[in-house]
N, C-alpha and C positions, 0 to 999 in steps of 0.2 A: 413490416418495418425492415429494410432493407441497409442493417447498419455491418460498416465498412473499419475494421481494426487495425488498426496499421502504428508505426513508428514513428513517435513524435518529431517534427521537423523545427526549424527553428522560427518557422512564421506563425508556429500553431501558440507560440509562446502566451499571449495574449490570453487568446482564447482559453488557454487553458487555465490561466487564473482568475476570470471572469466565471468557467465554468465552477471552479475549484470554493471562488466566494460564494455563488451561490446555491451551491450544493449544502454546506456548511449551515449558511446563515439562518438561526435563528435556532440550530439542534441544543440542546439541552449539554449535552457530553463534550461540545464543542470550545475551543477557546478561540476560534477564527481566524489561526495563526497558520492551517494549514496550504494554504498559499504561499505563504513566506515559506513552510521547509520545501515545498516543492523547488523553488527558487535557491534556495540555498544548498540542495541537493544539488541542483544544475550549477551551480556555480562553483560549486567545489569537486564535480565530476565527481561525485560520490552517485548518482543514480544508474543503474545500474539496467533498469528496462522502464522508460516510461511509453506507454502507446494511448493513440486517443480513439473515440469513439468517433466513425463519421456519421452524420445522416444527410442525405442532400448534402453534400459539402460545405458541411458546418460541424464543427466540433462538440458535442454534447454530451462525453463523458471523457474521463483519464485515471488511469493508474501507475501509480509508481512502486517501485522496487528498487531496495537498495542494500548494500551487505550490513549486517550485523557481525557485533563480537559477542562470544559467549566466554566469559571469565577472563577478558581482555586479549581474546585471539581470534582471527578470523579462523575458522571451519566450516567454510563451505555453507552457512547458510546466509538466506536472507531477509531480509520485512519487507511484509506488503504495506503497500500506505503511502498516501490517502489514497482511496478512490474515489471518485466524484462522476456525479451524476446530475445533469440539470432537472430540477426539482419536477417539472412537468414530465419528465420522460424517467420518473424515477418508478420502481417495478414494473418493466416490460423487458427483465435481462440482460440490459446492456452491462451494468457494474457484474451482472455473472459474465459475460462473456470478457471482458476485461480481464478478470480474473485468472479465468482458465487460461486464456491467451500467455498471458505473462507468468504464471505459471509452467505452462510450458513450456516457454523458452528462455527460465532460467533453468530448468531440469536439465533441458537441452544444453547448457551453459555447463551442466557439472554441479549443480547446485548440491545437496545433500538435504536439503530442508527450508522450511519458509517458519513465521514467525510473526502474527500480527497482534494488536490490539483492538477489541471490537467486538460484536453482541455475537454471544455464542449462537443465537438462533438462526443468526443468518448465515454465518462461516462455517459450522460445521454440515454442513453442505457443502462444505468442497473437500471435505477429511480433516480441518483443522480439529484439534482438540487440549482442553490443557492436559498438561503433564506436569505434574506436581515438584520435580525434579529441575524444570526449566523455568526461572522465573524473570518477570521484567518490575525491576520494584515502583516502578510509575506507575502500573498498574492502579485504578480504586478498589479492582476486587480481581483476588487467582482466578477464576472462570472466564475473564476478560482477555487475559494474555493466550495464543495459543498457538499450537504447530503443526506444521505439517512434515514430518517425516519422508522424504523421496526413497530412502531405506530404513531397514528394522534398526540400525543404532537412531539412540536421541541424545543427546547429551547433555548432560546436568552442567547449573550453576545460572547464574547470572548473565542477561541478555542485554547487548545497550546496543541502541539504536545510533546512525549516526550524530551528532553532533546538532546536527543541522532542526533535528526535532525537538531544539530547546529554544528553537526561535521565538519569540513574545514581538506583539504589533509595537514595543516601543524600542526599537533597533530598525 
């Protein structure tokens, strides 16, 4: 499978929310809202790297990135989120290579650390982990929030995501 990562354009916009619903639809964890922060990300130029998955020249996965505040300041880190994956082509790598991708090119960026919400089984596979010291109180459960470190400082307190991840489908 020969998939192609690159930097979201503005004609992928579509796609990407189509991919975004039904990656989602039907998960358990899900409120099916995540569509809408993608969208509200882009609109409020708070996103900070989104790249899509190509195959054959079609979009079939995306991930976003965008800054966090830790205790009401920005510090150099950021949250991953969402990533999406079309359900047919979901574990064969693509949501890893996404990942790594965008990961490294907010390192690249200066980043100091990443920040996501999501099943430990499958993130800490990229070095996420929690830290007891960092927490996101949306959270359902501490094991759920977790980080990744680009150096040995972490820093304590309270994480809030943009704004834009308090979206609900009735707005």
């Amino acid at each position: 499978m020969d998939i192609l990562i690159r930097s979201e354009q503005s004609t992928d916009h579509d796609a990407i929310e189509q991919v975004t619903i039904a990656a989602f639809e039907g998960k358990w964890y899900s409120d099916q809202t995540e569509y809408l922060v993608i969208n509200r990300l882009r609109e409020a130029g708070a996103m900070s790297v989104s790249l899509v998955a190509e195959l054959d020249g079609k979009v079939v996965g995306h991930v976003a990135f965008s800054v966090v505040t830790i205790n009401g300041e920005y510090k150099g880190w950021y949250g991953l989120g969402p990533v999406s994956v079309l359900p047919e082509l979901q574990q064969h790598g693509i949501g890893s290579k996404l990942i790594r991708k965008g990961l490294s090119l907010i390192q690249q960026e200066g980043a100091k650390g990443c920040v996501l919400e999501g099943d430990p089984a499958y993130y800490q596979r990229f070095g996420f982990k929690a830290y007891p010291g960092l927490f996101y109180e949306g959270t359902p459960s501490p094991e759920y929030f977790m980080a990744l470190p680009f150096y040995d400082h972490v820093p304590e307190g309270k994480v809030e995501f943009h704004r834009a991840f308090q979206a609900n489908t009735g707005q």
